[in-house]
Each structure stands twice: as structure tokens, then as C-alpha cells.
SEMI-10153 format. One line per field, with one value per residue: y, x, z of N, C-alpha, C in turn; residue number from 1. Coordinates in steps of 0.1 Angstrom, whole numbers. Each point is the difference from the previous one (the first is absolute). Layout:
N
n.yy: (Y / ...)
n.xx: (X / ...)
n.zz: (Z / ...)
ca.yy: (Y / ...)
ca.xx: (X / ...)
ca.zz: (Z / ...)
c.yy: (Y / ...)
c.xx: (X / ...)
c.zz: (Z / ...)
n: (NUM / ...)
This chain:
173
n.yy: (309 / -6 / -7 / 13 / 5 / -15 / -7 / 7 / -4 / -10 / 1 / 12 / -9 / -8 / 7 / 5 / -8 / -6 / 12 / 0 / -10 / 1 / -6 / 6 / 3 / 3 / -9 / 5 / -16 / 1 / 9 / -10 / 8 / -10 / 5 / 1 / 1 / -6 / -1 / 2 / -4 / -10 / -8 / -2 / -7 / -10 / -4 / -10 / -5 / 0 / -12 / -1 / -8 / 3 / -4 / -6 / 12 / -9 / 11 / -7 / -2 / 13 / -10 / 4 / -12 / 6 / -13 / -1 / 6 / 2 / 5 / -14 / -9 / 10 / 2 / -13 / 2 / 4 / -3 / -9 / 13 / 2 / 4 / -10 / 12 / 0 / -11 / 6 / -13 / -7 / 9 / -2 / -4 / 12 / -3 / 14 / -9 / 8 / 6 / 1 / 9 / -7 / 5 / -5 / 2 / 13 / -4 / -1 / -9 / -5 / -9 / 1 / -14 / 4 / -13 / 9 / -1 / -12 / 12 / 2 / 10 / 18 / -2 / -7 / 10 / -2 / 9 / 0 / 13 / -7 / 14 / -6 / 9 / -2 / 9 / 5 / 8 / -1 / 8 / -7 / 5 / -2 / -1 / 3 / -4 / 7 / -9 / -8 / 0 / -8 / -1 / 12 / 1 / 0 / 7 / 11 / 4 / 5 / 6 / 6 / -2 / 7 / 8 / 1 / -3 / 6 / 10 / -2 / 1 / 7 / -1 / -3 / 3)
n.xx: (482 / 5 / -3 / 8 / 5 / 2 / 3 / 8 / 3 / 5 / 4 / 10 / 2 / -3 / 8 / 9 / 6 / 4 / 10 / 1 / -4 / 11 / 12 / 5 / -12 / -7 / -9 / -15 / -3 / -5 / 3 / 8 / -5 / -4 / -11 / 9 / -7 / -2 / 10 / -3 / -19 / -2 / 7 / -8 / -12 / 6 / 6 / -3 / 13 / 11 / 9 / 8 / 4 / -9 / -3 / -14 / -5 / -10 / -2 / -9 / 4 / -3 / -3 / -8 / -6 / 7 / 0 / -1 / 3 / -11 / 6 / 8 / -8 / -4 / 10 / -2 / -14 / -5 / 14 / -11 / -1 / 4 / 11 / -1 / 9 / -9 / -1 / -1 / -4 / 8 / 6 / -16 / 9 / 2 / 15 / -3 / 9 / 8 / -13 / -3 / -10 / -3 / -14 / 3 / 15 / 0 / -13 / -2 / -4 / 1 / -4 / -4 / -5 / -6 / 1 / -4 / -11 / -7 / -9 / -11 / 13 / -5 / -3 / 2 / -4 / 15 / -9 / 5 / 2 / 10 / -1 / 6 / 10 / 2 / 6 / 1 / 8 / -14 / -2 / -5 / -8 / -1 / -14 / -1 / -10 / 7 / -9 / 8 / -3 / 13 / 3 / -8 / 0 / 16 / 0 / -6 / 5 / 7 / -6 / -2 / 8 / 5 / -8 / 0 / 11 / -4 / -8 / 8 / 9 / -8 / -2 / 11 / -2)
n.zz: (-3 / -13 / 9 / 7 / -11 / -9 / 10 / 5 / -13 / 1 / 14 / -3 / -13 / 8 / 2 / -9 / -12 / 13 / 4 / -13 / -2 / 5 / -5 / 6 / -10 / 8 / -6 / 4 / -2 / 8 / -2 / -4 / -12 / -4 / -3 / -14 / -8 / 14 / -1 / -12 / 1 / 12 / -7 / -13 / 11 / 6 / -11 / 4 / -2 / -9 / 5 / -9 / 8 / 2 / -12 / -3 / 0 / 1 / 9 / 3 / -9 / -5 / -10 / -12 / -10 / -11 / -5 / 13 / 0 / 1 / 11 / -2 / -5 / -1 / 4 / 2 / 0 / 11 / 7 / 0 / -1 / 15 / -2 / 6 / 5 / 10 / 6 / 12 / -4 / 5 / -8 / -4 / -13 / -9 / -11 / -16 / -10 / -8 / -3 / -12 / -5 / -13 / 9 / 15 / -10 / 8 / 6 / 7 / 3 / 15 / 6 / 13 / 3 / 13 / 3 / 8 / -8 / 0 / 10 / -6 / 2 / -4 / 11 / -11 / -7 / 1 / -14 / -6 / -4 / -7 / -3 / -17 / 1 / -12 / -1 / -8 / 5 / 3 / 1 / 13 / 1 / 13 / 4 / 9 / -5 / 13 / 2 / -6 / -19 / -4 / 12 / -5 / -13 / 2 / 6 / -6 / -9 / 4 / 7 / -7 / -6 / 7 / 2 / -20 / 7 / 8 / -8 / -12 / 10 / 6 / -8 / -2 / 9)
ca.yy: (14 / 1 / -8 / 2 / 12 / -3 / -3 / 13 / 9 / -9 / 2 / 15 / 0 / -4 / 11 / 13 / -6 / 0 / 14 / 3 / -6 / 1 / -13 / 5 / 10 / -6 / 8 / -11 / -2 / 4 / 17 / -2 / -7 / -11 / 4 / 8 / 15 / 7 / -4 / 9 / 13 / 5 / 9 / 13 / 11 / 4 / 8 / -10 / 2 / -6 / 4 / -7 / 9 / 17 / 9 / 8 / -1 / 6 / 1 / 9 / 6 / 0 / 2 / 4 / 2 / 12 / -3 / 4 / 15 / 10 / 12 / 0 / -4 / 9 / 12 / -2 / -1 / 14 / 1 / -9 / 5 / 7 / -8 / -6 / -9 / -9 / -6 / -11 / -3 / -1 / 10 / 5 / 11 / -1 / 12 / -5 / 2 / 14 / -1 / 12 / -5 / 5 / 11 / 10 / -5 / 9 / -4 / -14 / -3 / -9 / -4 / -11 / 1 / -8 / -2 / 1 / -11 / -7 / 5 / 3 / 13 / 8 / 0 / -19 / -2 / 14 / 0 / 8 / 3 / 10 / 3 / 5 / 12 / -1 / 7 / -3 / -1 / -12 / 11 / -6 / 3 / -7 / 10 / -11 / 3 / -1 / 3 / 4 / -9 / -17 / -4 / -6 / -11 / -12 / -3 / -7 / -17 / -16 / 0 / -9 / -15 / -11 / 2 / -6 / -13 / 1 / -8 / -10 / -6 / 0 / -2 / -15 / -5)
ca.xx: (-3 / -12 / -10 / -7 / -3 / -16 / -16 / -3 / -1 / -18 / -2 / -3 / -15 / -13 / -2 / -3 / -18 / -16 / -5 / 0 / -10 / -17 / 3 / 10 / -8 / -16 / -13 / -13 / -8 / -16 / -3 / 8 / -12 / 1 / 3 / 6 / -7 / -4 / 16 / 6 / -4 / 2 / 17 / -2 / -8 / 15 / 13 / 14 / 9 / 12 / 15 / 7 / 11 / -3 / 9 / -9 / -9 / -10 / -4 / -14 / -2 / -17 / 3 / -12 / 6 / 0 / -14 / -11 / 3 / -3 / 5 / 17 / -5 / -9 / 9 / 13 / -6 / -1 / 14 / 3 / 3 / 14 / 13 / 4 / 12 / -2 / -18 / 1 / -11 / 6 / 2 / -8 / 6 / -1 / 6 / 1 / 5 / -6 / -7 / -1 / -10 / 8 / -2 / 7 / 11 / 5 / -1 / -1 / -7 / 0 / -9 / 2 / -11 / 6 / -12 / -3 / -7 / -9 / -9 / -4 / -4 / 12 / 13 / 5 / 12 / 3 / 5 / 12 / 2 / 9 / 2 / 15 / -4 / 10 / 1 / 7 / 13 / -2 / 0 / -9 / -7 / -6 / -9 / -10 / -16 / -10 / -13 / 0 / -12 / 2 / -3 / -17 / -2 / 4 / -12 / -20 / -2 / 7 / -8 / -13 / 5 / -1 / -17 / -1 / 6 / -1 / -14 / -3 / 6 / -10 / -11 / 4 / 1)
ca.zz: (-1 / -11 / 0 / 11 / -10 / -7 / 12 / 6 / -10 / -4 / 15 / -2 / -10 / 6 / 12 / -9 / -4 / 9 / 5 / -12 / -1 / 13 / 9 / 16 / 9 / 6 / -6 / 2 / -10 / 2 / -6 / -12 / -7 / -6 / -14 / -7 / -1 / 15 / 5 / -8 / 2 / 17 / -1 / -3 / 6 / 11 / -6 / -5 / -14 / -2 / 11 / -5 / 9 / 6 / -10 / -7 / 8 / -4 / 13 / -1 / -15 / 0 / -15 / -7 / -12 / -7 / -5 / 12 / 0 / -12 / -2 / -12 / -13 / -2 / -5 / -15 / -13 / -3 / -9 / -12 / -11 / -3 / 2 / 16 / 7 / 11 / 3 / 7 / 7 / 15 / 6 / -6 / -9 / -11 / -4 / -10 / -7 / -1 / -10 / -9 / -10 / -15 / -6 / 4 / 0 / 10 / 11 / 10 / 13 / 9 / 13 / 8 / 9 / 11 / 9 / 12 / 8 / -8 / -1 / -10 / -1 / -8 / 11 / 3 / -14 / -1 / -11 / 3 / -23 / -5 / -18 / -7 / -14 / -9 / -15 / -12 / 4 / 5 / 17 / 5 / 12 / 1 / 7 / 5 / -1 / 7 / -1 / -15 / -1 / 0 / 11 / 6 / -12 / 3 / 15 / 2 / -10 / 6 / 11 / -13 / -5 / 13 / 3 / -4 / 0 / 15 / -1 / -6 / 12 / 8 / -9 / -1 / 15)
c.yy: (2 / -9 / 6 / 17 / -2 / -1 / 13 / 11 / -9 / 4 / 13 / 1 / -6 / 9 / 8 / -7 / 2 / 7 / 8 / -7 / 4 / -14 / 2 / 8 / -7 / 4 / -11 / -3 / 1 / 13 / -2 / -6 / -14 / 2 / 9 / 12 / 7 / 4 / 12 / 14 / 7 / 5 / 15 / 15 / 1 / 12 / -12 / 3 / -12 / 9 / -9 / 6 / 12 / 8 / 4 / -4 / 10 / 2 / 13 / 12 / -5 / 4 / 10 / 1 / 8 / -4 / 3 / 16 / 8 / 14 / 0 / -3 / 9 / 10 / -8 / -2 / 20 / 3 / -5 / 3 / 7 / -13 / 0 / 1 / -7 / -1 / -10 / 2 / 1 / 13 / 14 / 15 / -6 / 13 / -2 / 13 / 18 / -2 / 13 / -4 / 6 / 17 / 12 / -7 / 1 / -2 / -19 / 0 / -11 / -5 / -7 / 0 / -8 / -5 / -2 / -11 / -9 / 0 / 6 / 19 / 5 / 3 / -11 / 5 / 16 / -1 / 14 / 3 / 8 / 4 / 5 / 7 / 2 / 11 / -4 / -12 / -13 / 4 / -7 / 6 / -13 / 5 / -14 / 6 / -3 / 5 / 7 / -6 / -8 / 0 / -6 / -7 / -17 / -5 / -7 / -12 / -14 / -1 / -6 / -10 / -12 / -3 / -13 / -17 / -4 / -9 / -12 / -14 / -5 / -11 / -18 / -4 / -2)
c.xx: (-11 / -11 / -13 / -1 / -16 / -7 / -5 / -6 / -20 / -7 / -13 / -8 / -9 / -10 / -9 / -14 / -11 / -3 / -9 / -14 / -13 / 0 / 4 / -14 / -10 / -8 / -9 / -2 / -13 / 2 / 6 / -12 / 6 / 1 / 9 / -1 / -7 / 7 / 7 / -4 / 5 / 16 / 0 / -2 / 10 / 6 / 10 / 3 / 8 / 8 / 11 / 13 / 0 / 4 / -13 / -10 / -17 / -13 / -15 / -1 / -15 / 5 / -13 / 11 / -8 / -18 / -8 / 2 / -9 / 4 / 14 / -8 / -5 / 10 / 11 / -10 / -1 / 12 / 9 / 9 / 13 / 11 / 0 / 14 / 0 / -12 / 6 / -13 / 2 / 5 / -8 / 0 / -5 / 1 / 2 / 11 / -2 / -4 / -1 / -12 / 5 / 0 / 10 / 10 / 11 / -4 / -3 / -4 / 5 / -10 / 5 / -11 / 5 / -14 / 0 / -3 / -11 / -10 / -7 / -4 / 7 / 15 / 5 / 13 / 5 / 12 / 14 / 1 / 12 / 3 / 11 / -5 / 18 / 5 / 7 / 17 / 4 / 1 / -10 / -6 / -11 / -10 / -12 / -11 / -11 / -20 / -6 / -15 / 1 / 2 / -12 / -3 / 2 / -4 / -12 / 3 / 9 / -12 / -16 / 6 / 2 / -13 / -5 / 7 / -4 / -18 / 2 / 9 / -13 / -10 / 7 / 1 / -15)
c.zz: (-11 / 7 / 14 / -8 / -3 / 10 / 3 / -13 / 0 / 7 / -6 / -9 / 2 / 12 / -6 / -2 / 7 / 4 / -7 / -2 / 16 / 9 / 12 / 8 / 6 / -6 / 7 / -12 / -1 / -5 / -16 / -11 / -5 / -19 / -2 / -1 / 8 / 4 / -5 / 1 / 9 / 0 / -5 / 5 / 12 / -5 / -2 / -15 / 1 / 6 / -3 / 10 / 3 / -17 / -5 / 12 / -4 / 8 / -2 / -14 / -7 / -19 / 1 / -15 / -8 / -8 / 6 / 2 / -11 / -4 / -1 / -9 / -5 / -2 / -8 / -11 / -4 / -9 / -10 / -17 / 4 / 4 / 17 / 6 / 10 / 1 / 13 / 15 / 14 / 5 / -4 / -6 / -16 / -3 / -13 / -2 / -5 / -15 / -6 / -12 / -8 / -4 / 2 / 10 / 8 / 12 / 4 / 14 / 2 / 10 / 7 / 8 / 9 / 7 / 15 / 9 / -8 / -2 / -11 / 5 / -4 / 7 / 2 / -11 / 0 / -12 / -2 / -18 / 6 / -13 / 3 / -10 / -3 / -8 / -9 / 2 / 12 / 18 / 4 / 15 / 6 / 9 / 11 / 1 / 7 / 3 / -14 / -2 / -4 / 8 / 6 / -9 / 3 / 15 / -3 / -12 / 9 / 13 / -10 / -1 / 15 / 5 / -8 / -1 / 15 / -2 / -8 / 6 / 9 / -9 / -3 / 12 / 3)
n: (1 / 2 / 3 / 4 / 5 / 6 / 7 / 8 / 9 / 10 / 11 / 12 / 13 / 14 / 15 / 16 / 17 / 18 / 19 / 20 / 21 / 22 / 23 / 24 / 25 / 26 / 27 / 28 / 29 / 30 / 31 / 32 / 33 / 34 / 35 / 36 / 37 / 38 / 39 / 40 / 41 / 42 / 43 / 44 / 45 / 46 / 47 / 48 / 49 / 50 / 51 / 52 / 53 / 54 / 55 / 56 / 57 / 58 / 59 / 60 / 61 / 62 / 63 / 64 / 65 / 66 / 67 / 68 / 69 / 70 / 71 / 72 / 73 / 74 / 75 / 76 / 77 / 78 / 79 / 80 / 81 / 82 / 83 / 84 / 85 / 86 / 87 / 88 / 89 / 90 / 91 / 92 / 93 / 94 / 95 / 96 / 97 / 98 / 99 / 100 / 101 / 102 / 103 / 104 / 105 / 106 / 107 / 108 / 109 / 110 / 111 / 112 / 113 / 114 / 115 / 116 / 117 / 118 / 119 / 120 / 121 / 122 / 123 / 124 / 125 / 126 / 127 / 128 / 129 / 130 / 131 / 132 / 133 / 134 / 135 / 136 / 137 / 138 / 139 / 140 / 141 / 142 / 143 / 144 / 145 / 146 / 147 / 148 / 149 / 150 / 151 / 152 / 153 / 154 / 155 / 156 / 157 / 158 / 159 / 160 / 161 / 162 / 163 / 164 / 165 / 166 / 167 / 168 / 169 / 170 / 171 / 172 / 173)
């Protein structure tokens, strides 16, 4: 019994393996590149991934990292000076923390910028201010600011600053 358990257990991990590898499938070798990195490319541009028993699977996903992006780079420098709670690239957000300037102690702001899309326009980023105003007793109202004029502030400077990383991008190529 233990001895026809393992065959059949060997039997089943060999299986797995090859299915898994692309062994059980037909492929021409004539369309298959010979080099590595043709190979790789050409997987790429498929959509092939890793399939480890059907558990991860990585299927036609198009990265653009955050370096390449002048317009995330360009608004975590614009923001550079306030506190970050989220910054996530992949899900193209960046939310800070609520900020208050020394002078004036009672109120605070927030931002969130969301990116639309990777295009270099004022309709790529839709910035969102929420102000807190405080009294004494510590009562908090909170107000969203809409078409305010930080709004258009933080718009045309992160849209200059991308312009600007966009040409000097253009310029090492």
C-alpha cells in the first residue's frame, strides 16, 4: 500500500511539473527564438508569466515604474515638504497627512491627488483640499475645497515640473 501511495504520489509530481513547465504542450520550434532574451522579450510581449500550480499567475500586465512617470515624480517633489500617508504608485494616489503652518494653528489642510491617466494634461490629475478648522475646545469642522486656488496652484506647478522632467527625459535619449 505504502509502495503504490509513493508511485502514484511521484506519478502526480512529475505531472504537475510538466504541465507546469510547458512540457505536456505542443509548441513549433521554428517560431520558438533560440536566444534568451528573444525568448523573453517575445514572452513578454505574449503576456506569458509564472504559473506555479495555477496559484500565481501573471498574465498581460503593462508596469510603467514610478521613475519613468514625470508627472508622480513631479508631484512628490512639488510635496515634498508635507507629511505623506499614502503614496501608492500602482494604485495612482498620493495622500498627505493633514498639515497645519505655524502661523496659523487652528486650521489644516489635506490633499489627495489622484492620477487619471499618464498623459502629460491638466485632466490627468484630479487634486481634491480638504480644510480643518478647529476652535478652541477642540470642535473640528471639516470643509472640502473645491476649485479653490490651491487647487490650480498645485495643478500648473506639478504639470511645469513634469513638462520640465518630461524634456530633460527627452534630452538623455
Amino acid at each position: 500500500m505504502f509502495q503504490l501511495l509513493s508511485k502514484s504520489s511521484a506519478f502526480l509530481l512529475i505531472f504537475l511539473f510538466l504541465a507546469n513547465c510547458g512540457g505536456l504542450s505542443k509548441t513549433d520550434s521554428r517560431k520558438v527564438p533560440v536566444n534568451s532574451q528573444e525568448r523573453a522579450r517575445k514572452n513578454v510581449e505574449e503576456g506569458r508569466g509564472v504559473s506555479i500550480g495555477g496559484l500565481i499567475k501573471n498574465r498581460g500586465t503593462n508596469f510603467e515604474f514610478s521613475s519613468s512617470n514625470p508627472m508622480w515624480r513631479a508631484s512628490l517633489e512639488i510635496m515634498d515638504f508635507l507629511p505623506l500617508t499614502t503614496v501608492d504608485y500602482s494604485g495612482g494616489i498620493i495622500i498627505t497627512d493633514w498639515y497645519s503652518d505655524s502661523k496659523i494653528t487652528n486650521e489644516s489642510l489635506k490633499i489627495s491627488v489622484r492620477f487619471l491617466s499618464n498623459e502629460l494634461r491638466a485632466d490627468s490629475l484630479k487634486i481634491v483640499v480638504h480644510k480643518k478648522v478647529c476652535s478652541t475646545n477642540n470642535n473640528c469642522s471639516t470643509y472640502l475645497m473645491d476649485n479653490s486656488k490651491i487647487n490650480d496652484e498645485l495643478r500648473s506647478s506639478i504639470l511645469r515640473k513634469a513638462a520640465l522632467f518630461k524634456i530633460k527625459d527627452e534630452e538623455k535619449k
